[in-house]
C-alpha positions as CSV (number, residue, x, y, z in Angstrom):
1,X,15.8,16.8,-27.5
2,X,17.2,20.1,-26.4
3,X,20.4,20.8,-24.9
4,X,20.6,23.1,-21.8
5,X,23.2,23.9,-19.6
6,X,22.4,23.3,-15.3
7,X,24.7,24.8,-13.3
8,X,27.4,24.7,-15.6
9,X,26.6,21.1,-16.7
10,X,25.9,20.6,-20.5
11,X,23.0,17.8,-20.8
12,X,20.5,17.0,-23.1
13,X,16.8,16.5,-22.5
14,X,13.4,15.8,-23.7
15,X,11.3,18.8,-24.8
16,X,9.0,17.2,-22.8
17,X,10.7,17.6,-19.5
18,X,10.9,19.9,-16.7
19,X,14.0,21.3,-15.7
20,X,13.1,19.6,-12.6
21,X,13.4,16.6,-14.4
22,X,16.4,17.7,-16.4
23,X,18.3,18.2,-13.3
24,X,17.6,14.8,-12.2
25,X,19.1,13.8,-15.0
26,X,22.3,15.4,-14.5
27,X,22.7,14.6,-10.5
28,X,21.0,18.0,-9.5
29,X,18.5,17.9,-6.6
30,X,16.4,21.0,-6.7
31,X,14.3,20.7,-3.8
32,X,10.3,21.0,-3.6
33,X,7.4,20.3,-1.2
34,X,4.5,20.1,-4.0
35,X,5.7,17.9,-6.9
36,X,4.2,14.3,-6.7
37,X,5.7,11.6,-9.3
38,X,2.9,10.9,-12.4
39,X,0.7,13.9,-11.4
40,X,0.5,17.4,-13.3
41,X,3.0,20.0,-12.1
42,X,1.4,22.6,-9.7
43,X,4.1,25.1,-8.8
44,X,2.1,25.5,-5.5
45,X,4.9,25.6,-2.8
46,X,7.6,27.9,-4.9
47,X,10.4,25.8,-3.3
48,X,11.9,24.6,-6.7
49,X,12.4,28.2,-7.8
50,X,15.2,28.8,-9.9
51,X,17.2,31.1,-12.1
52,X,17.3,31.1,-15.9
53,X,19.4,33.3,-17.9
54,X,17.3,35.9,-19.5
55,X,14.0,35.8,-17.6
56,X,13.1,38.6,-15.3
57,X,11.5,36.6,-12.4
58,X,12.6,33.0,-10.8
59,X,10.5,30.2,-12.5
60,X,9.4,26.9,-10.8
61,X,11.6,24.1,-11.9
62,X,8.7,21.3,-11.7
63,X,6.0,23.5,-14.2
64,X,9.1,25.3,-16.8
65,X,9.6,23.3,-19.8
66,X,13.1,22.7,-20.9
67,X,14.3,24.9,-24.3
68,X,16.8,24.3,-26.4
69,X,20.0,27.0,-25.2
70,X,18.3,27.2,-21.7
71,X,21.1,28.4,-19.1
72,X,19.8,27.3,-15.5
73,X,21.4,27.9,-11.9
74,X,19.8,26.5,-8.9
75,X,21.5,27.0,-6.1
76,X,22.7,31.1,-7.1
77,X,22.4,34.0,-4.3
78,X,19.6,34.9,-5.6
79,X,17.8,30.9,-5.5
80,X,18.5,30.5,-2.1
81,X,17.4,33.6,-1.0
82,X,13.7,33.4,-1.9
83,X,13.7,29.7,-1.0
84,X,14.6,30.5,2.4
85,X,12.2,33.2,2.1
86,X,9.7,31.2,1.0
87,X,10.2,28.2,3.6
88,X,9.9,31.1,6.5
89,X,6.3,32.4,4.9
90,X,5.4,28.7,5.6
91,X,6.5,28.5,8.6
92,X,5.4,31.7,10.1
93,X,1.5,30.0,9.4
94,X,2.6,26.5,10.3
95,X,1.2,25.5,13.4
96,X,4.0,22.4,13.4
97,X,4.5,21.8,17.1
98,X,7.7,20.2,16.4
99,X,8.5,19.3,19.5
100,X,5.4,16.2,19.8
101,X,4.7,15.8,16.3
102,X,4.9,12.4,14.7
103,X,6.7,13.7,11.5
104,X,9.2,15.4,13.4
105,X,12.0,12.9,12.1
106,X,10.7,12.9,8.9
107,X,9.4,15.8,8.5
108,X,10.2,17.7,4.8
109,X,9.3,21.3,6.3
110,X,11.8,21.2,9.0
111,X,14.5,19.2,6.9
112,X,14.3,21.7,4.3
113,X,14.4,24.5,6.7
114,X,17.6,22.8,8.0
115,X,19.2,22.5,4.7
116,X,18.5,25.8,3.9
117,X,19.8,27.7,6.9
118,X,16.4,28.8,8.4
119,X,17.2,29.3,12.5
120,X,14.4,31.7,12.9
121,X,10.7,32.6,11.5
122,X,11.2,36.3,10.9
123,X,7.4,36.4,9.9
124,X,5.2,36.5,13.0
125,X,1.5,36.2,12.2
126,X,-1.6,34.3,12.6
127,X,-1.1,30.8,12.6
128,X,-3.6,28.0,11.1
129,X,-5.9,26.8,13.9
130,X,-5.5,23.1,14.7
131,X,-8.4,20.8,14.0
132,X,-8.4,17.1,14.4
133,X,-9.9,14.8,12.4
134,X,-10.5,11.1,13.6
135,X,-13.4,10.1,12.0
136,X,-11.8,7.5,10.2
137,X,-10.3,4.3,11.9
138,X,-7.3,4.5,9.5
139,X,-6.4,8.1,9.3
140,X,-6.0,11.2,11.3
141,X,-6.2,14.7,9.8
142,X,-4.3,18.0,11.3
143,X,-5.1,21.0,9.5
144,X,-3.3,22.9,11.6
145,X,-0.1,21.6,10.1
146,X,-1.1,21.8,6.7
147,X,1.0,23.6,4.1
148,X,-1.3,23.9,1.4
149,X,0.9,21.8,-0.8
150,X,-1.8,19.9,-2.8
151,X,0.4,16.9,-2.9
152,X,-2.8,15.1,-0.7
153,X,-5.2,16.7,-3.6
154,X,-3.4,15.4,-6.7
155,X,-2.7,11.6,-5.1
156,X,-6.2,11.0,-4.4
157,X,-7.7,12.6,-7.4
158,X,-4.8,11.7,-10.1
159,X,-3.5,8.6,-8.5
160,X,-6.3,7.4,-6.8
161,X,-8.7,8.7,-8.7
162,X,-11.3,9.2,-5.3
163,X,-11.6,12.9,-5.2
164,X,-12.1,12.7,-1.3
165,X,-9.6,15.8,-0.7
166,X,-9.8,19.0,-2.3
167,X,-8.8,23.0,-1.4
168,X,-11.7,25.0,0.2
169,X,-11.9,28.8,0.4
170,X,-8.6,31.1,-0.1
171,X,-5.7,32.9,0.6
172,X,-4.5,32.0,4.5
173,X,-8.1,30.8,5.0
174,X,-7.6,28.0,2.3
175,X,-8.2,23.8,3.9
176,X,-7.3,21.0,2.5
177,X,-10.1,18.2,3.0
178,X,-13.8,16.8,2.2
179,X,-16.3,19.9,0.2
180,X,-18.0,21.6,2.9
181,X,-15.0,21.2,5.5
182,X,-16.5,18.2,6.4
183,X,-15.0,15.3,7.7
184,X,-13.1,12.5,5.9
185,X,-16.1,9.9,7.3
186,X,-18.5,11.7,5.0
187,X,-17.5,11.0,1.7
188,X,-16.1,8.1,-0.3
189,X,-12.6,8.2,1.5
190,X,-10.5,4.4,0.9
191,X,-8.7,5.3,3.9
192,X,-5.3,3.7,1.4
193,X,-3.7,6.6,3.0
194,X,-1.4,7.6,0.0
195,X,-2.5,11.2,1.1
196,X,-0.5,10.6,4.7
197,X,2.8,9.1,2.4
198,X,3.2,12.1,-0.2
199,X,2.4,14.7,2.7
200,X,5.7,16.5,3.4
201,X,4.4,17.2,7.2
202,X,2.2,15.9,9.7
203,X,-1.2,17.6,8.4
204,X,-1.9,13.6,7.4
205,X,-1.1,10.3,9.1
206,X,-2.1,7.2,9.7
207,X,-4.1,6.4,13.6
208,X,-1.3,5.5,15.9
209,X,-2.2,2.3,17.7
210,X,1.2,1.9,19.4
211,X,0.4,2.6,22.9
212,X,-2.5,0.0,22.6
213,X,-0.2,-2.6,21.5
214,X,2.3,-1.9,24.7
215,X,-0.7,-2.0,27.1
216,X,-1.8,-5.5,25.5
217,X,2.0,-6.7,25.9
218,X,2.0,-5.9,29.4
219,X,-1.4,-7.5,29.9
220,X,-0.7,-10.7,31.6
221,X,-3.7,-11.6,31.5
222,X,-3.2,-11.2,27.3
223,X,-1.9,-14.3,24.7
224,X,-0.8,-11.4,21.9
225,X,0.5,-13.0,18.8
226,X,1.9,-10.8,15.6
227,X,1.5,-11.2,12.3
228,X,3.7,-9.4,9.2
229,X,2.6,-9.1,6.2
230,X,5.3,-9.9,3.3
231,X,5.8,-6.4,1.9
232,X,7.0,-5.1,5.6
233,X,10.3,-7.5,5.0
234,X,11.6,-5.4,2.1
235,X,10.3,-2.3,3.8
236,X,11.0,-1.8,7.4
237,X,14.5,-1.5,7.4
238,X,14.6,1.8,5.7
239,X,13.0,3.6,9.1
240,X,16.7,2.8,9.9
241,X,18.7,3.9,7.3
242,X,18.9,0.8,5.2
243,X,18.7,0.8,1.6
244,X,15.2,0.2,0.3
245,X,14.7,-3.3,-1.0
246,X,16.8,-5.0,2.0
247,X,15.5,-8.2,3.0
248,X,15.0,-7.8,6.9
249,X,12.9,-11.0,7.4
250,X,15.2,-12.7,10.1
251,X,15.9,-9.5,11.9
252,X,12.1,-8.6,11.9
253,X,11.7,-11.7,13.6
254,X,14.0,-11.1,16.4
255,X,13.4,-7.7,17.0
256,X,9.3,-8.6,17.3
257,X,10.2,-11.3,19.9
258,X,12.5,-8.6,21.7
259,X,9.1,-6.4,21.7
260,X,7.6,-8.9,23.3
261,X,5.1,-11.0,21.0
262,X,4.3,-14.2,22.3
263,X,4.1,-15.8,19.2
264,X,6.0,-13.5,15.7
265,X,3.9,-15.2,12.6
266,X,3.6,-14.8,9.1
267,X,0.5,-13.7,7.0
268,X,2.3,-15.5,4.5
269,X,0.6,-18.5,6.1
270,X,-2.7,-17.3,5.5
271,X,-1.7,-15.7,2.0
272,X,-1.4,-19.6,0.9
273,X,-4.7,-20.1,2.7
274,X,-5.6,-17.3,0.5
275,X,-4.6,-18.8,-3.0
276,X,-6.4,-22.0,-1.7
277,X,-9.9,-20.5,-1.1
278,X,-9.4,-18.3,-3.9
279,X,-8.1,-20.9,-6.5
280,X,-10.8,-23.4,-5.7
281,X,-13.5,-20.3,-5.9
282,X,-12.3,-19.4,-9.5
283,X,-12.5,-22.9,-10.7
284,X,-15.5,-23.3,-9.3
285,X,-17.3,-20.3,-10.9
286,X,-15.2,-21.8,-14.1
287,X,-17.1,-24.9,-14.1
288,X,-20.7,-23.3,-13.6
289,X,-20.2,-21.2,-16.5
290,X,-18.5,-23.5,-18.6
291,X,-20.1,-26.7,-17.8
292,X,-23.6,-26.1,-16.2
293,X,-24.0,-23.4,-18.2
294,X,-25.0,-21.1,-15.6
295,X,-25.3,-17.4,-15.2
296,X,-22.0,-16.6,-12.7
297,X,-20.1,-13.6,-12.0
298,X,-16.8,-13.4,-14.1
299,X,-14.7,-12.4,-14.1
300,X,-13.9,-12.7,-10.4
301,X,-11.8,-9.9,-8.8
302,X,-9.5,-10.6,-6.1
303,X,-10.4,-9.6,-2.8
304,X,-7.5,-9.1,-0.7
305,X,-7.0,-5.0,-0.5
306,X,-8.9,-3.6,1.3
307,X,-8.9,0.0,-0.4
308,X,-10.7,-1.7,-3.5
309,X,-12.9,-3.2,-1.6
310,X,-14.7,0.0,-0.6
311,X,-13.4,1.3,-4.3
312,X,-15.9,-1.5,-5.2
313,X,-19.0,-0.7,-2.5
314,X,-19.0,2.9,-3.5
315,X,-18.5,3.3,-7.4
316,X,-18.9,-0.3,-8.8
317,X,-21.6,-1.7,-6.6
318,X,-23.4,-3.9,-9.4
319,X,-19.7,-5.2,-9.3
320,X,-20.1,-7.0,-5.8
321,X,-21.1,-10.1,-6.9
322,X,-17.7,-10.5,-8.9
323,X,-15.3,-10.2,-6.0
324,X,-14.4,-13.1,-4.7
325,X,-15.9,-14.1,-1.5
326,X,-12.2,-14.7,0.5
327,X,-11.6,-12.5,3.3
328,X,-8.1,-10.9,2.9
329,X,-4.9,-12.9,4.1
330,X,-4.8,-10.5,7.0
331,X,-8.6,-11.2,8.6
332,X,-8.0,-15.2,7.7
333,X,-5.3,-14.9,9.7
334,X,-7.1,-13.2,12.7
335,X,-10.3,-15.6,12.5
336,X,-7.4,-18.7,12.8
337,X,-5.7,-17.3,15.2
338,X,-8.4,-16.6,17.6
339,X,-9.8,-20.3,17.2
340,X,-7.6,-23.1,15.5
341,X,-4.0,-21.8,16.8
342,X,-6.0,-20.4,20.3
343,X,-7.1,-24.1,20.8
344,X,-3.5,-25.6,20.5
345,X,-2.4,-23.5,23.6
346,X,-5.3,-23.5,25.3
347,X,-6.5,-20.0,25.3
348,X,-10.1,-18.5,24.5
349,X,-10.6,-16.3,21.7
350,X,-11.3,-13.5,24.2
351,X,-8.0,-14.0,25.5
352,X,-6.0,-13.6,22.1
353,X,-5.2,-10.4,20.7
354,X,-3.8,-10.3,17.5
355,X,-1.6,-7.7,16.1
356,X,-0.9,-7.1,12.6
357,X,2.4,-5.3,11.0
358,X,0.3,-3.9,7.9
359,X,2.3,-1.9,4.5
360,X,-1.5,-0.6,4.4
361,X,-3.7,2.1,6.4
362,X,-6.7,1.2,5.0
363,X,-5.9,-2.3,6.8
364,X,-6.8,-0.7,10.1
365,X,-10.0,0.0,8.8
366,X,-10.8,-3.6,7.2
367,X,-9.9,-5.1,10.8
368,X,-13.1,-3.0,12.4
369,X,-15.5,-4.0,9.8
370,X,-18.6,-5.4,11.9
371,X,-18.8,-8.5,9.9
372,X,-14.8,-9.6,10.8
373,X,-16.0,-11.1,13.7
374,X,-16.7,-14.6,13.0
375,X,-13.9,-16.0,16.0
376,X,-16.9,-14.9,18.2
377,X,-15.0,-11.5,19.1
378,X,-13.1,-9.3,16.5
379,X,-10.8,-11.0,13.7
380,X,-7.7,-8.6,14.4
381,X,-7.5,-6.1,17.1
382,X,-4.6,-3.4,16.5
383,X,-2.9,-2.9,12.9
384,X,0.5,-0.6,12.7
385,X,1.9,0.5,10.2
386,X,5.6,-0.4,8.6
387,X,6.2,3.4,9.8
388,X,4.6,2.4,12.9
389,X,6.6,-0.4,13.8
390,X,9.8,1.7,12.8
391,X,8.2,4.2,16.0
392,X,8.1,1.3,18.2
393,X,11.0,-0.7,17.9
394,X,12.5,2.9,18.2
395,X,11.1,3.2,21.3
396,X,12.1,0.0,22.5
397,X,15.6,0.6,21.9
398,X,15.9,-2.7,19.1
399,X,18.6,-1.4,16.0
400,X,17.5,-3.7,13.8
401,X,20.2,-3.3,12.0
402,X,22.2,-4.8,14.6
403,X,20.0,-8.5,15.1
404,X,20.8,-11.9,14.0
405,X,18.2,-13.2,11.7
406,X,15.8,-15.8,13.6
407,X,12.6,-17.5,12.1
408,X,8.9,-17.2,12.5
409,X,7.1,-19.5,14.8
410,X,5.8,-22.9,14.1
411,X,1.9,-23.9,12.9
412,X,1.1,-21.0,11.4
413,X,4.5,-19.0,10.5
414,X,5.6,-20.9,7.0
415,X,4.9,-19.9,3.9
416,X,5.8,-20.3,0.3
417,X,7.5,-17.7,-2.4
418,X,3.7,-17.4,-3.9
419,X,2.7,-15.9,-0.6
420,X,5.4,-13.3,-0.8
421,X,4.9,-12.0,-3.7
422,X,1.4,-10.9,-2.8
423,X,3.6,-8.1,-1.9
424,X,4.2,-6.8,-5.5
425,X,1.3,-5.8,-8.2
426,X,1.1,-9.3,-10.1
427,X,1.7,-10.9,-7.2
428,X,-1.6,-12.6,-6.2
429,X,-2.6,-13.5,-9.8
430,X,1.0,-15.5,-10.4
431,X,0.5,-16.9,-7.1
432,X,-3.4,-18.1,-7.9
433,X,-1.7,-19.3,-11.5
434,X,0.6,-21.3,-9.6
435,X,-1.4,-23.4,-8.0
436,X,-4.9,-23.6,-10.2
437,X,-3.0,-24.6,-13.6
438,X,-1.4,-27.5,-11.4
439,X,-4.0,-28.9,-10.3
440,X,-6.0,-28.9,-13.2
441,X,-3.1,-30.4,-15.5
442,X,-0.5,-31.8,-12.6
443,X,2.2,-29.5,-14.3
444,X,3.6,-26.4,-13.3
445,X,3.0,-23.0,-14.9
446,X,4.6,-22.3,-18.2
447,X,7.5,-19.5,-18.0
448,X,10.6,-19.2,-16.8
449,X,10.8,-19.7,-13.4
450,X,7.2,-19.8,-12.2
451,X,7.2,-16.1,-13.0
452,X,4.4,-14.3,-15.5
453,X,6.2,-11.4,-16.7
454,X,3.4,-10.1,-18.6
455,X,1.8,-8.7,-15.3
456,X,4.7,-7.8,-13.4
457,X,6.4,-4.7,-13.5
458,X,4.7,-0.9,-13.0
459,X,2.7,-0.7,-16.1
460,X,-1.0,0.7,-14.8
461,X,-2.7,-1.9,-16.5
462,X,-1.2,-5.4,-17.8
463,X,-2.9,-8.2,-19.1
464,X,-2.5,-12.0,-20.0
465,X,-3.7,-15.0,-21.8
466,X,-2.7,-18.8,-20.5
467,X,-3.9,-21.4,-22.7
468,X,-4.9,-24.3,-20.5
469,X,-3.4,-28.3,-22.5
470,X,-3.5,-31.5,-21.0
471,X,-5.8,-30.9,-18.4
472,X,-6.2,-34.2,-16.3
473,X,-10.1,-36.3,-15.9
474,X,-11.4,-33.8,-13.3
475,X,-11.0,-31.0,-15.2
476,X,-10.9,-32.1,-18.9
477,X,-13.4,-29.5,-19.7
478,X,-11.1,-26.8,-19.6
479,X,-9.0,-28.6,-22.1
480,X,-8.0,-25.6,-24.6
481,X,-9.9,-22.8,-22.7
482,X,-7.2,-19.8,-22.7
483,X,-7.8,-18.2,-19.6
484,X,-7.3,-14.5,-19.7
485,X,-6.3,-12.0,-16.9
486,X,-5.7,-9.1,-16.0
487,X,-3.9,-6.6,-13.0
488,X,-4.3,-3.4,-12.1
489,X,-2.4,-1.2,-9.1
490,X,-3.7,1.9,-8.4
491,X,-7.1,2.6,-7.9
492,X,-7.2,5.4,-10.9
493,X,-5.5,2.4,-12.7
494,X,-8.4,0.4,-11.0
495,X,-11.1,2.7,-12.7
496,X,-10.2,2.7,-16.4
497,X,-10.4,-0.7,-16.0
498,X,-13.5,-1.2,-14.8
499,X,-15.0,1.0,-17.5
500,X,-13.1,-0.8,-20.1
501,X,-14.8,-4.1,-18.4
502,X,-18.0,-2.3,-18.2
503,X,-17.9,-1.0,-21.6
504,X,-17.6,-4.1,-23.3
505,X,-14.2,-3.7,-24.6
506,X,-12.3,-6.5,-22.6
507,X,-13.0,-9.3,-21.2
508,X,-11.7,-11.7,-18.0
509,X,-12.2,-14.5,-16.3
510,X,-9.9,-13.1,-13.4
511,X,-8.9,-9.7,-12.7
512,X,-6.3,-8.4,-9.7
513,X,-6.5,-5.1,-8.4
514,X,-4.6,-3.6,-5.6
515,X,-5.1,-0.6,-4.1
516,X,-1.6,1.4,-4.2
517,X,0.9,2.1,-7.0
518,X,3.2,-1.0,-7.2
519,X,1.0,-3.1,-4.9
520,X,1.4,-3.1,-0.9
521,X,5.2,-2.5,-1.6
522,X,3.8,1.4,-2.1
523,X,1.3,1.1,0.5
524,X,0.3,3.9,2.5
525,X,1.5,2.9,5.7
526,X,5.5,2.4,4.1
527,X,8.3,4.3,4.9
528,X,8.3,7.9,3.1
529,X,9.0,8.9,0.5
530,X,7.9,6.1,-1.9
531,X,8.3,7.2,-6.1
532,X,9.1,4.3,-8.6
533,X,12.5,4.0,-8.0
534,X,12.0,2.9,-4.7
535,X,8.8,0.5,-5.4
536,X,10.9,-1.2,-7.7
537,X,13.8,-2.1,-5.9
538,X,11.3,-3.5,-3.2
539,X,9.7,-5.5,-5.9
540,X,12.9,-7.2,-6.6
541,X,13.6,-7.9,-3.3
542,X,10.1,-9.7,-2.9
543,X,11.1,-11.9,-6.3
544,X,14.5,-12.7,-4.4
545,X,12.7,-13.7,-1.5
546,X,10.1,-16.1,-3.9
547,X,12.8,-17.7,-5.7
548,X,14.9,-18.3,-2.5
549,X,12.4,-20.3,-0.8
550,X,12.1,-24.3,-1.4
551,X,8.6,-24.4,-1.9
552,X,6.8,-21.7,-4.5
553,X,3.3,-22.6,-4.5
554,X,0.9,-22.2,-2.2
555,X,-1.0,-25.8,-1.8
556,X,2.7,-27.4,-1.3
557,X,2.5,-25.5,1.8
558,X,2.9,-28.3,4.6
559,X,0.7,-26.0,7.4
560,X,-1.5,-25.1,4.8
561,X,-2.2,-28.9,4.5
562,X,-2.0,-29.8,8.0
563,X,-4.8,-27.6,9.0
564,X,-7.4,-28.4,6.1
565,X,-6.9,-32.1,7.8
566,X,-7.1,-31.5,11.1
567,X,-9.6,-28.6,11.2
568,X,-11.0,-26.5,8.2
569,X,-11.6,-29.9,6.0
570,X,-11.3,-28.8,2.6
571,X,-11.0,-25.5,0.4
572,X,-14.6,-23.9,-0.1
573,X,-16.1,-26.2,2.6
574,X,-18.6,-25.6,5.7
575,X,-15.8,-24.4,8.4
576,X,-14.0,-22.7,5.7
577,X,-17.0,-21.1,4.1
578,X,-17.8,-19.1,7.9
579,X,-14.3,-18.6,9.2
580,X,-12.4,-17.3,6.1
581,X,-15.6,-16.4,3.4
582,X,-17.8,-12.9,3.9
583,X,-19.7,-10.6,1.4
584,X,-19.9,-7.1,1.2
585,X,-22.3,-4.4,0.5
586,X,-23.1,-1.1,-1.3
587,X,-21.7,2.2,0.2
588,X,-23.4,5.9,0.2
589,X,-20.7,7.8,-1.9
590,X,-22.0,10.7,0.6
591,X,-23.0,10.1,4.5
592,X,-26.0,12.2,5.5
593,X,-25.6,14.3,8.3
């Protein structure tokens, strides 16, 4: 440890830390526009300088390493006079136009600019040309706004572990995207869209499909249904000011129907569904291998993010025939929607449009797959964002703050506490163990209240064992099989674990990966800014909403049984098999052009 003194503060420290870190610690913000949580320092934007007795220039707090006697002042004459100096450089290159851009309430540039007294750019020069990317269905680029941070860089390479982004040329000619200022469409881009939540402008965001959801609204010729997923309910009401982690579930509801949904559901529904199809599949594989002796692909990854799916199609590809064959809870959802719920009030599938309220960008992308079509027309038709639906019940006038909590609709809006912690990394595999270990021994899970604690929390990579006793006639060969698992979040999380798996060193019989760090809880499409703090009070608020429901596992689900009678017939089966199955394919990790 080394003790240091911060702004007249006497503290103590790891000789590890930063002084970044170290002021933390002791209450001090020191502001900066290039320092991502878990990634190496850069000391690319200069906005953390500050003074330290003794040295002859102005270090960057996120790259200095504490030192034992270390005197530090952060906010001296000096300090805020090359910050300022500093945030006016950027700006007098930034070609921000403030006035329309999306950011512009949450923009870090201009808040900073704000804090630190900058009413002018005293810097005229040439400015960044614009360019617009919208290659991608989930993600539009803007180089013209780009500060040259890095932040983009260092999530999808040290995060992510995708390498789609990196910086190109130098000095004021430097850009920030794919090798060969290509764009993002041509390489193996995820579209998760953690590069549009850690950037500090609007260089990155995700498509805006707002104005296509208000022209379907006013469509009366349009039956538009909306569907949220669970992470959204511990997310959406910090785009007004609420504390992260606050359950908003009730008020969501209202303030949807105030929108103007016809129907406000709950991809909780189909996350049951999910746990159904999924659950069955795994025991099914089970008793090939363990019973027929058969050659089958375990262990079986889950298959409901759609960022490791194309993870999967362009780096693991001999990998494929591992994932399970379920469609995500989100496309299950769009393929019912559009043909069991459309039936019950009479409407075609070509008269529904479905609407998703997605934590994820890469969501917007899975919905315009060509194979998410099996309704007859397309699964899903517009996915927003949590920041998204912030925008437009902003522009509708609704405070959520403000509404009295009302519920989802009927037939395909309940749901049990295992669908909403698909929300949270662990979520889908405690959910799956929920429901397969009772029905193949009629008891519930071991553990303390349904909860696996082995595979919650932030850890990169967790991993557990369940010894299966006292399984019942059906299933007696399972009798004293432990049944190990494992979770990773995090798709450079994702990657070690695959090459431990491919290595030899471990072994699964089921394995759940989600694309973002913490789960969809730190999706790319959440509020800003998202570090660890903030995924984990939204994590607990997704376990407060499990354990406050009366029913916590999936096939207790009273919809979820009502329409395996009347329509899909059983888990696995023909109807089941085409509306809520598919199979996916190997991707080019480069497009030719």
């Amino acid at each position: 440890m080394a003790t240091l003194t911060i702004n007249d503060i006497l503290l103590t420290a790891p000789e590890s830390s930063t002084i970044l870190e170290a002021a933390a610690r002791a209450g001090v913000r020191i502001p900066t526009l290039c320092n991502v949580e878990g990634c190496d320092a850069l000391g690319a934007c200069r906005v953390c300088l500050v003074e330290v007795a003794g040295a002859r220039n102005l270090p960057a707090a996120c790259s200095t390493p504490v030192r034992d006697g270390m005197v530090v002042h952060t906010n001296s004459p000096r300090v805020r006079k090359a910050r300022k100096q500093t945030l006016e450089l950027l700006l007098s290159e930034h070609n921000g136009d403030c006035q329309t851009c999306i950011r512009s309430r949450d923009c870090e540039l201009r808040e900073l600019s704000a804090e630190l007294g900058v009413t002018s750019v005293r810097y005229q020069g040439e400015k960044t040309s614009a360019r617009i990317d919208l290659s991608t269905p989930a993600l539009m680029r803007d180089i013209g706004k780009c500060i040259k941070c890095r932040r983009c860089v260092q999530v999808c390479s040290e995060i992510q572990g995708v390498g789609a982004l990196h910086p190109q040329s130098r000095g004021f000619d430097t850009v920030i995207g794919p090798a060969f200022m290509m764009d993002l469409d041509t390489v193996a881009c995820v579209q998760c869209g953690q590069c549009s939540a850690v950037c500090p402008v609007g260089a990155i965001t995700e498509r805006d499909y707002i104005e296509d959801v208000w022209k379907a609204i006013a469509d009366p010729e349009r039956f538009v249904v909306v569907q949220t997923a669970p992470a959204i309910r511990a997310a959406l009401g910090e785009e007004f000011g609420m504390e992260p982690g606050t359950l908003v579930t009730g008020r969501m509801c209202a303030a949807l129907r105030r929108v103007g949904f016809d129907r406000v559901f709950d991809t909780n529904f189909s996350a049951d569904l999910t746990i159904m199809e999924e659950g069955t599949e795994l025991l099914t594989r089970l008793k090939s291998a363990l019973v027929g002796g058969e050659s089958v692909a375990l262990p079986m990854f889950t298959s409901c993010s759609p960022g490791w799916i194309s993870f999967t199609e362009y780096y693991y590809p001999e990998y494929l025939p591992n994932l399970s064959t379920c469609k995500s809870p989100q496309q299950m959802f769009g393929a019912l929607a559009k043909t069991y719920y459309a039936k019950s009030v009479n409407k075609k599938p070509e008269e529904m449009t479905v609407v998703s309220i997605m934590p994820c960008t890469a969501k917007k992308a899975e919905s315009q797959r060509p194979e998410m079509n099996s309704s007859g027309v397309r699964d899903v038709d517009y996915v927003l964002t949590t920041r998204e639906l912030g925008r437009m019940l902003r522009q509708a006038g609704i405070d959520l703050p403000s509404l009295e909590d009302e519920g989802m609709d009927s037939l395909m809006g309940s749901s049990t506490g295992a669908a909403d912690i698909f929300a949270n990394t662990g979520g889908v595999m405690v959910a799956a163990l929920r429901t397969a270990y009772e029905i193949v021994t009629g008891r519930e899970l071991p553990g303390e209240n349904l909860r696996v604690e082995p595979v919650e929390g932030l850890a990169g990579v967790k991993e557990a064992s369940i010894t299966i006793t006292g399984a019942n006639e059906e299933w007696s060969f399972l009798e004293g099989v432990t049944l190990n698992v494992a979770v990773a979040h995090g798709l450079g999380n994702a990657r070690r674990l695959m090459d431990s798996i491919k290595r030899g060193d471990a072994s699964y019989h089921f394995v759940e990966v989600m694309t973002c760090p913490g789960g969809c809880i730190g999706g790319g499409g959440q509020p800003r800014y998202t570090d660890d703090s903030v995924r984990l009070k939204r994590i607990e608020a997704i376990y407060r909403e499990d354990q406050g429901k009366p029913l916590r596992k999936s096939h207790l689900n009273p919809e979820v049984q009502k329409i395996y009678n009347d329509f899909l017939g059983k888990p696995l089966g023909e109807r089941s098999h085409h509306l809520l199955h598919t199979h996916y394919a190997q991707r080019d990790l480069v497009k030719s052009n």
